[in-house]
Structures are given as C-alpha cells and as structure tokens.
C-alpha positions in Angstrom: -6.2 0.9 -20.3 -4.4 1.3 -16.8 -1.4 3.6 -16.8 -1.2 3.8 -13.3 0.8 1.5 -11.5 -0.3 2.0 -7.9 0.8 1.3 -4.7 -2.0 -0.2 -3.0 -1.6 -4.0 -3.8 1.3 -3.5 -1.5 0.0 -1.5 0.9 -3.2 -3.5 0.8 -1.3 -6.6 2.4 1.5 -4.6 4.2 -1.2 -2.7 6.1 -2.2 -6.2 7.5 0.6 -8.0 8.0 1.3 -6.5 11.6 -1.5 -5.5 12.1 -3.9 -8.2 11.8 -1.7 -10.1 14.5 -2.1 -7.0 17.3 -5.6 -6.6 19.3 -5.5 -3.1 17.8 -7.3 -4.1 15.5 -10.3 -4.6 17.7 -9.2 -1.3 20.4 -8.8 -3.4 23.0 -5.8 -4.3 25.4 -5.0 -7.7 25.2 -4.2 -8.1 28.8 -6.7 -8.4 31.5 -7.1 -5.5 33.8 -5.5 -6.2 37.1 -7.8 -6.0 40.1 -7.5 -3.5 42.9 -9.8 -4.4 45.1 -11.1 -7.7 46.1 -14.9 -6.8 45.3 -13.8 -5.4 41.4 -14.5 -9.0 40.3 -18.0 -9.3 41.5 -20.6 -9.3 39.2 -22.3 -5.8 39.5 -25.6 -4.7 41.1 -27.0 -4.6 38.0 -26.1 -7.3 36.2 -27.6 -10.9 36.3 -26.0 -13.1 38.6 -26.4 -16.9 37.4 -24.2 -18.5 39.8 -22.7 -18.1 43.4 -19.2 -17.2 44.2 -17.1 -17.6 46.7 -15.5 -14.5 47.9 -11.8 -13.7 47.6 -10.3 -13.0 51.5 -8.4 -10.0 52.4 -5.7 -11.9 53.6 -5.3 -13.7 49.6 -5.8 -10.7 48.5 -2.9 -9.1 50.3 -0.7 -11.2 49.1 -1.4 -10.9 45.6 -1.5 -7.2 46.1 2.1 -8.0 47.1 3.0 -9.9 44.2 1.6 -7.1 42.1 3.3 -4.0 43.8 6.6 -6.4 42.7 5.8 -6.7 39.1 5.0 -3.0 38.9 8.1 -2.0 40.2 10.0 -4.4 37.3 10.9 -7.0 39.8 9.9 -9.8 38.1 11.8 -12.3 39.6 10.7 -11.6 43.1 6.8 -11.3 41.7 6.5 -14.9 40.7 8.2 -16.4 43.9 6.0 -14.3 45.6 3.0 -16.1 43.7 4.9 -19.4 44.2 4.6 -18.9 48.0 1.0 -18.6 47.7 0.5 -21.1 45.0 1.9 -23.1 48.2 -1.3 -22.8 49.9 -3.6 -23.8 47.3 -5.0 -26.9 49.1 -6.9 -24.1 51.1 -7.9 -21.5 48.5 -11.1 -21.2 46.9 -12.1 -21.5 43.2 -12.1 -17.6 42.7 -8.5 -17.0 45.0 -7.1 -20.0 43.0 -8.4 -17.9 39.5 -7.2 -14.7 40.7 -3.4 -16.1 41.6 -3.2 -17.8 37.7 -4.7 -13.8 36.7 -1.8 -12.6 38.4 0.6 -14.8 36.8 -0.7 -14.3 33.4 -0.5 -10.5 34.0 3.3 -10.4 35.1 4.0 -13.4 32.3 2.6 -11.1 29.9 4.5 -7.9 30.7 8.2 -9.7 30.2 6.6 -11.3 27.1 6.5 -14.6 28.1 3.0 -15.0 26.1 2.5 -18.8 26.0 3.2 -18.8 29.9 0.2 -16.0 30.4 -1.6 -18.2 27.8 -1.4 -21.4 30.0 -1.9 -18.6 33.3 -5.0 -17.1 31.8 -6.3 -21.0 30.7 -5.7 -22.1 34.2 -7.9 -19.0 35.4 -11.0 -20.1 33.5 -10.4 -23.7 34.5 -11.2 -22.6 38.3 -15.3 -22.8 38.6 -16.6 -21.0 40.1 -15.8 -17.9 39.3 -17.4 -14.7 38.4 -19.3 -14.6 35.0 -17.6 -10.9 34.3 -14.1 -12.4 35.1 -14.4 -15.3 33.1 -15.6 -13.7 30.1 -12.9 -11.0 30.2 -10.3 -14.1 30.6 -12.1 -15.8 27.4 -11.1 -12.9 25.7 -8.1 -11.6 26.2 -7.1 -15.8 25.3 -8.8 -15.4 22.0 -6.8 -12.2 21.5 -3.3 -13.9 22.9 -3.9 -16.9 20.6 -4.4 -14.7 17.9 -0.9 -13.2 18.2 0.4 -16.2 18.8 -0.6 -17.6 15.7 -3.3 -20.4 17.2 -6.1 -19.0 15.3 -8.6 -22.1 15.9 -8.0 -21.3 19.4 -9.1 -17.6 18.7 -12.0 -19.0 17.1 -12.7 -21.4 20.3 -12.1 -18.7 22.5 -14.7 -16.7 20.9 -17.5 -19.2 21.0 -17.2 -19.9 24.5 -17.3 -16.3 25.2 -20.6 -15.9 23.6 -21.9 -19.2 25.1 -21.1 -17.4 28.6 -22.9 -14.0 27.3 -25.9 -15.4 26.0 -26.2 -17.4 29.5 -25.5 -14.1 31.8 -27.6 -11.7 29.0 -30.1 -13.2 27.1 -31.0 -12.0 23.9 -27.3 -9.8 24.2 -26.1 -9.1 20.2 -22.2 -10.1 19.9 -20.2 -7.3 19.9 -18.2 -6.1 16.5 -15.0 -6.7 18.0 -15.7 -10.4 18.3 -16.6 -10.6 14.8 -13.3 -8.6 14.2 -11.3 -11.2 15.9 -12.7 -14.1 13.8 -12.8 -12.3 10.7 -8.7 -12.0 11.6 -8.5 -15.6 12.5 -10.5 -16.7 9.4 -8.2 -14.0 6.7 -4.8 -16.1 8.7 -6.1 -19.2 7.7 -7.1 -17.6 4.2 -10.7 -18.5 4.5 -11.2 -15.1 2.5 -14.9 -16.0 2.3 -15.8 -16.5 6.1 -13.4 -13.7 7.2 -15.9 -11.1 4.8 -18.8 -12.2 6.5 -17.4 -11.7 10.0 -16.0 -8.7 9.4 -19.0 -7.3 7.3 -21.1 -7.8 10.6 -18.7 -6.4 12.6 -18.5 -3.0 10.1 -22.3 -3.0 9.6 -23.1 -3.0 13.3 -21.4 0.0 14.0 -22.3 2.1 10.9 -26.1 1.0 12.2 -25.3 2.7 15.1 -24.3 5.9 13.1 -20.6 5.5 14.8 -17.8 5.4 12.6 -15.9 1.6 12.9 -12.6 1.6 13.8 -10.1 2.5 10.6 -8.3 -0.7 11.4 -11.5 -2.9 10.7 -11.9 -1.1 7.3 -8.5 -2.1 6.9 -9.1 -5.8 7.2 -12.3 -5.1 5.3 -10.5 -3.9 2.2 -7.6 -6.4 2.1 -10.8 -9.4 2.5 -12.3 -7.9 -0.4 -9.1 -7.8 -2.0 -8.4 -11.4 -1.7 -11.4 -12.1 -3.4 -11.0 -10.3 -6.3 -13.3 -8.0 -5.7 -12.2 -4.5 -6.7 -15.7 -2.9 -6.8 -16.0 -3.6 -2.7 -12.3 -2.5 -2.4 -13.0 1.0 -3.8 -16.3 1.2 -1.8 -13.9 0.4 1.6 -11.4 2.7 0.3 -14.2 5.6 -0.4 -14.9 5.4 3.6 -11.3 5.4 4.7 -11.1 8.4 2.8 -14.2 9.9 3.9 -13.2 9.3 7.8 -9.9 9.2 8.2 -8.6 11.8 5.1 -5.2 10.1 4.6 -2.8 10.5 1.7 -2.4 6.6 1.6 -6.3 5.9 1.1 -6.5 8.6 -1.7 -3.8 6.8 -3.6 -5.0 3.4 -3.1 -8.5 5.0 -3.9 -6.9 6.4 -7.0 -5.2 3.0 -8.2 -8.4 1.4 -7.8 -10.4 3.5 -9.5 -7.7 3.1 -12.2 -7.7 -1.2 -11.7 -11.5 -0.6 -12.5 -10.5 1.0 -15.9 -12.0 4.2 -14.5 -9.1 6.8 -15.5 -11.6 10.2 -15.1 -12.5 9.1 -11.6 -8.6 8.3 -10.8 -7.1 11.6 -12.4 -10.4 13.2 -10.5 -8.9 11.8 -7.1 -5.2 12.0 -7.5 -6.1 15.7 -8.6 -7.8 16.3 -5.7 -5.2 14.6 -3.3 -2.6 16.5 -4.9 -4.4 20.0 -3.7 -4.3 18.7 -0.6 -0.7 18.3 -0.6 -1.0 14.1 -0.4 0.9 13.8 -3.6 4.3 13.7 -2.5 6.7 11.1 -3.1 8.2 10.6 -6.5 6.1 7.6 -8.0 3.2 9.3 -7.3 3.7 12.1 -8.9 5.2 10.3 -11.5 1.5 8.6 -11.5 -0.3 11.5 -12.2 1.8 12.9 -14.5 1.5 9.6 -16.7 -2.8 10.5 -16.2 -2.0 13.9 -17.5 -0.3 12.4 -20.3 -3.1 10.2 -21.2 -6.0 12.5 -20.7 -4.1 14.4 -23.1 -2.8 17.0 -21.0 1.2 16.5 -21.3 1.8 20.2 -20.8 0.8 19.6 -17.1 2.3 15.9 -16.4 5.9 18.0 -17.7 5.4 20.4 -15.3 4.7 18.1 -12.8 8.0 16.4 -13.3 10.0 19.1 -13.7 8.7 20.3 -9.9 9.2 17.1 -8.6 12.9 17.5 -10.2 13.3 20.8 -8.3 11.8 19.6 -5.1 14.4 16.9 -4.8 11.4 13.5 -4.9 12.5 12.7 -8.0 15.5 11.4 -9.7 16.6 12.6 -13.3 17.1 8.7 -14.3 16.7 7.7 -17.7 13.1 6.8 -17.0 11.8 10.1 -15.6 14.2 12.2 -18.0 12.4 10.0 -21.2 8.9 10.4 -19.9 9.4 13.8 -19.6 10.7 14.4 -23.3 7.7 12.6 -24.5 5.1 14.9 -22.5 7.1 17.7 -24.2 6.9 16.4 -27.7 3.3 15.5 -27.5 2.3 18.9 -26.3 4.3 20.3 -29.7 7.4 21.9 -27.3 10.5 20.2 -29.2 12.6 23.0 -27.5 11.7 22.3 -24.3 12.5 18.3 -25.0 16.0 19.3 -26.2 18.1 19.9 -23.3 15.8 16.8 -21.6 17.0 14.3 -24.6 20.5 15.6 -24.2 20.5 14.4 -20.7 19.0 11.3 -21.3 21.2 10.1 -24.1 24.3 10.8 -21.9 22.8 7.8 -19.6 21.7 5.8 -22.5 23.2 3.0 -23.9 22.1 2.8 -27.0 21.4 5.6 -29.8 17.2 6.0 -29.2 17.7 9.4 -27.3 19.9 10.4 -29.9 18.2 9.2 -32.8 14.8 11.3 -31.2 16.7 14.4 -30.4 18.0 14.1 -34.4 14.2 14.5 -35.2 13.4 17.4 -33.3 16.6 18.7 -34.2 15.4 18.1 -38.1 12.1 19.8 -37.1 13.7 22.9 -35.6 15.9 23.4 -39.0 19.0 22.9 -37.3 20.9 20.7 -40.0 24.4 20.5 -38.5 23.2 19.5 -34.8 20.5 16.8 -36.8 23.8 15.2 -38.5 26.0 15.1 -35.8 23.2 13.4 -33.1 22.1 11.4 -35.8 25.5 10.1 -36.3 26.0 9.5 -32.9 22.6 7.8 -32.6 23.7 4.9 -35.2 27.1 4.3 -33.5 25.7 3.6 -30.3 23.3 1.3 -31.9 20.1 -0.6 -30.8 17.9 1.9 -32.4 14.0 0.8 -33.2 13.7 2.4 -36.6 17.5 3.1 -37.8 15.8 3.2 -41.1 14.3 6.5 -40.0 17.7 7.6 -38.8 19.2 7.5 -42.2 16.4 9.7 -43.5 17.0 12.0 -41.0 20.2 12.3 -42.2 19.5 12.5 -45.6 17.6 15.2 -45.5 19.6 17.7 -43.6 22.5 16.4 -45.9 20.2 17.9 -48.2 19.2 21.4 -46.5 22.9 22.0 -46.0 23.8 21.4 -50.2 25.7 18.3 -49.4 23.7 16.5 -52.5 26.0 13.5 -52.4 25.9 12.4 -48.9 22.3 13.1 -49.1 21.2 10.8 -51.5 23.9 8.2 -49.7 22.0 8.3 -46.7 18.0 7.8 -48.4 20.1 5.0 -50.1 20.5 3.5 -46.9 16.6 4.5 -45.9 15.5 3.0 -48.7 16.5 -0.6 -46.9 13.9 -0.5 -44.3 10.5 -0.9 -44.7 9.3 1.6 -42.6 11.0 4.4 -44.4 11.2 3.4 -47.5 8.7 5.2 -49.6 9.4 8.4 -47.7 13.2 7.4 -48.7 12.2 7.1 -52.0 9.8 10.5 -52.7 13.2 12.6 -50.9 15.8 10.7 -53.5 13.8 11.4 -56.2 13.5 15.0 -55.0 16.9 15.1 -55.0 18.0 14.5 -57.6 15.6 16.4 -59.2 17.4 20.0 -57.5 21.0 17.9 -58.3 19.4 17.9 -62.3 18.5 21.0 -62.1 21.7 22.6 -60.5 23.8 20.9 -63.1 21.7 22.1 -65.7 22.2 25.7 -64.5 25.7 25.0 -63.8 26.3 24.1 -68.0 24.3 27.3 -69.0 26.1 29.4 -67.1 29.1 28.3 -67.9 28.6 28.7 -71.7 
C-alpha cells in the first residue's frame, strides 16, 4: 500500500527538461576556446601528429586578434565587418587561416546568441582541411553540443561519431570519454529511445566510478529519469541512493523516499524521510504532510499530529479542510478525542456538508457530553451528505437518552432503525429503552398509590 504521494515523478522529468538541453550536463563549455596565440592550435610536442599544417601568419592573425578585441569589448557590429574585411582576402588564406576566421565568427555569433549562425561558422571551420587534429576535434564537439541545444539531436549523434573517428586516428587504442556517451545518451532520451540512452549513459557513469571519481550529479540525473522511463523503479532507487550518498540534497532524499514507497517498501521510506527530516530536509508542507500520513500508517498517529500541528505553527501548512481532517483522524486513532475537538470544530466551519459534524457528535457521545452530541448532531443532518446518517440518528438517540428525554430518544433509534448499518445497534438501544421508560412508569404508579 503507498500512502505517500511523492514528488519525484515531477521532479524526475522537471530536473531534465532544461537541463538535458545545456552542455552542463557533460561540464563542458559549449563554445570553443578562442586562440591567443597563433601556435595554441598546433598539435602539442607530445601528441601524435598525423597530418601537416600549414601555419597561421602573424599578419592573419592580427587581424583576427582585432576582430576579437571588438567582440570583447560588446561591439558586435564592428567585430563581424571586421571579419568581413578579411573574409575579403580569402583567395590568399590557407586552410587553417580560412578555419580560424569561420572560429572567430562562430565565437562572436555565439556570444549574441545567434546559435545556428555559430553552427554554420563552426561547420565551415571543420570543412577547411587541413587543419590541426586538436582544433578539429574540439570544433566536432562543441557542434555535437550546439546541435544538442538546438534540438538537432541526429546531428549530435553525427557529430559524436566523427569525433571518435578523428580520436581513434590521432590516439589509437584511446577509450571515448564519459562525456561523449553523455551527449548521446541526451540525444537518444530527446528522441525517447529510452533503451539506447541507458546504455550510453550507463557507460558514461560506469567509467568514472571505475576510476573511483564521483560522475557528475547531472549524469546521475539523466541516469535516473532513463531508468524512469523504463519503468524501472529498482534502478531509480539505486540512482537515487548515490545522489544521496554524493551530493546530500533534500530533493534526492524525498525522491529516495517516494521510491522506496512506489516499491511498496514503507519501513525503508519512513526510515529515510525520518532521517531527512533530522537533517532539517523536511520542509515544505506536502512533505511533511508525507510523513505524517507514514506515521499514521506505521501506527504512530501521535507523532504524524504533532507533525501537523508544527507545520501549522511554522506557517508551511495551511489549516484547509484537508490538513484540518487528517489531523482529527491521527488524533482519534491515537484515542485523544479531546485533542480532535477544537480540530473538527474548525473543519466543519469549512465543510459543506454535515461529516465533520456528524464525527465531532461521536466524540462528543464518547466524552459524555449529551447536550453538545445533540446540537452537532443536529447540525450534521441539516447540512446533509453524510456517509452513515443512519449512525447519526443513533447518536442522537442515545444522548436523548442520557439526558431523560425518553421520547425523542426512542424517535431518533426509530429513524436508526432505517439503515442497515445501524440497525441492530438501533434496535438493542430501543429495546433498552423502553425497558428504563417500563420501569419508570412502573415506579411512577407505585409511588403514586
């Protein structure tokens, strides 16, 4: 049985829905970084050259520097005529001068948000051969990363594979790094291929935790909503037992609650939300309302009343109808009918119909207060709608009773006698009744003789 009604089918997908579209996700930049000096392109000393470059002249250079010092300074405007001017010359610029004028473009496109124009830049910039390995696989994926915000998610995928076609040319034998499987796992959860996106992203989580480094929280993220998708709830809790483990924050324990709960596991979900509540995680109205409804059903109403009451007189919870009936029950199952008084009263004055009443006519029955039993009960069956009205009339009848109205008594077990569900108690009372109304007449004649 699942009381609790978590929130972390919502946050589950809300988590993702901005977030799977930013290169956060992977803690990367989308943009390229811009080059400083005409030799930060080269392929390093170290690094395995497989093809020959031309080299990128001062004067070129200058000029882009120029273009550059423009863009920096927000003149935008002046930063693309600038590159226009060279763009002039390119009958007698090289393959890597031609690549780093489109890099510039893209870079100042992408800084006033013109994303498509820095897509078709960056594409142009790759489309120049040749050109340094590094600087061509840094183009190839800040493109899989711009297509991926952009919505063009075979293009991310594309993107990607040529990437790793480069790589395993420049570094044989070279394992793909997590963040590419990120990326497609992104791509592949867009296009709701729920399947593909778990195995990219399971790579891309299982390579770092091989490592003994701790993945980024955002891939877990993207991890757990997968797993989501495909009904898996098991996996999601597993996920959700790492987020809590690494990044300790109130919205995994409560999601790690309400799974545990979606799993029909209600020791492990009070256990949690427990725990998060010591921590001071459990703050906002529904979940406290949450655990009180655990307290409840682990048979513990003392403490889910409590609970409410605090979050009453903190000011996270409103005293609807809702919260103020809850509340009366958690009082009337741990035997405190006093205590669900004044909380009855204030839910019948924002009831429609006569249930509150009806209830607070029991306890009121219980607590041998006869006259307050009538009146509420009264009440109760003018407003109407009541489950058991049958019960209601027997109420009735037997404070009529308690308080020597015989007549009006038996009137009212009459009427109790009607319904099924009271009418054998109905009956025993009426009997009963006029039993003591016998027997008082019988007393009555002696004495008067």
């Amino acid at each position: 049985m699942m009381l609790f009604n978590p929130t972390w089918r919502y946050l589950c997908r809300q988590s993702l829905s901005a977030t799977l579209l930013m290169i956060l996700i992977v803690g990367g930049n989308v943009l390229p970084a811009m080059v400083n000096n005409a030799m930060a392109q080269e392929v390093d000393a170290g690094e395995q050259k497989t093809r020959r470059t031309p080299a990128l002249r001062v004067k070129v250079y200058d000029q882009l520097a120029r273009a550059q010092g423009m863009a920096d300074e927000g003149k935008t405007a002046d930063a693309i005529a600038a590159l226009d001017n060279v763009k002039g010359k390119a009958g007698s610029m090289n393959a890597y001068e031609l690549a780093m004028m489109y890099n510039f473009y893209g870079f100042i496109y992408y800084n006033v948000e013109r994303f498509d124009d820095a897509i078709t830049a960056f594409e142009t910039v790759v489309q120049q051969q040749p050109i340094p390995e590094s600087f061509e696989m840094s183009t190839l994926f800040s493109l899989a990363q711009l297509h991926m915000m952009r919505g063009n998610f075979d293009h991310t995928v594309a993107f990607l594979q040529r990437w790793e076609s480069l790589n395993a040319q420049v570094n044989p034998g070279a394992d793909i790094p997590g963040k590419n499987y990120v990326l497609k796992a992104q791509a592949m959860y867009q296009q709701k291929s729920y399947q593909k996106a778990a195995g990219f992203i399971d790579k891309a989580v299982a390579i770092e935790e091989a490592k003994d480094k701790v993945p980024d929280e955002n891939w877990y993220v993207l991890q757990r909503a997968v797993y989501y998708e495909l009904k898996q709830p098991q996996k999601v809790k597993d996920v959700l037992l790492k987020l809590v483990r690494h990044f300790d924050e109130p919205k995994y324990w409560v999601q790690l609650a309400g799974m545990y709960g979606e799993l029909g596991q209600e020791q492990q979900q009070l256990a949690i939300l427990q725990s998060a509540y010591q921590k001071g995680f459990i703050q906002s109205g529904s979940d406290i309302f949450n655990l009180a409804q655990l307290y409840y059903y682990h048979q513990m109403p003392y403490k889910g009343a409590r609970l409410i009451e605090k979050g009453f007189n903190d000011g996270v919870m409103d005293k609807n109808l809702k919260n103020l009936k809850f509340l009366s029950q958690c009082w009337l199952l741990a035997k405190e009918g006093g205590e669900a008084v004044p909380v009855l009263q204030a839910a019948a004055k924002l009831s429609n119909d006569g249930e509150m009443d009806a209830q607070l006519g029991q306890i009121f029955l219980n607590l041998e207060k006869w006259q307050q039993a009538i009146s509420v009960s009264k009440i109760a069956l003018r407003k109407g709608g009541l489950r058991n009205q049958g019960t209601t009339h027997l109420v009735m009848g037997m404070a009529y009773f308690n308080v020597g109205k015989y007549n009006q008594a038996l009137s009212e077990l009459a009427m109790a006698e009607q319904y099924k569900s009271s009418k054998g108690m109905a009956q025993q009372w009426s009997k009963f009744v006029e039993t003591e109304l016998s027997q008082i007449g019988k007393l009555t004649a002696s004495l008067s003789r």
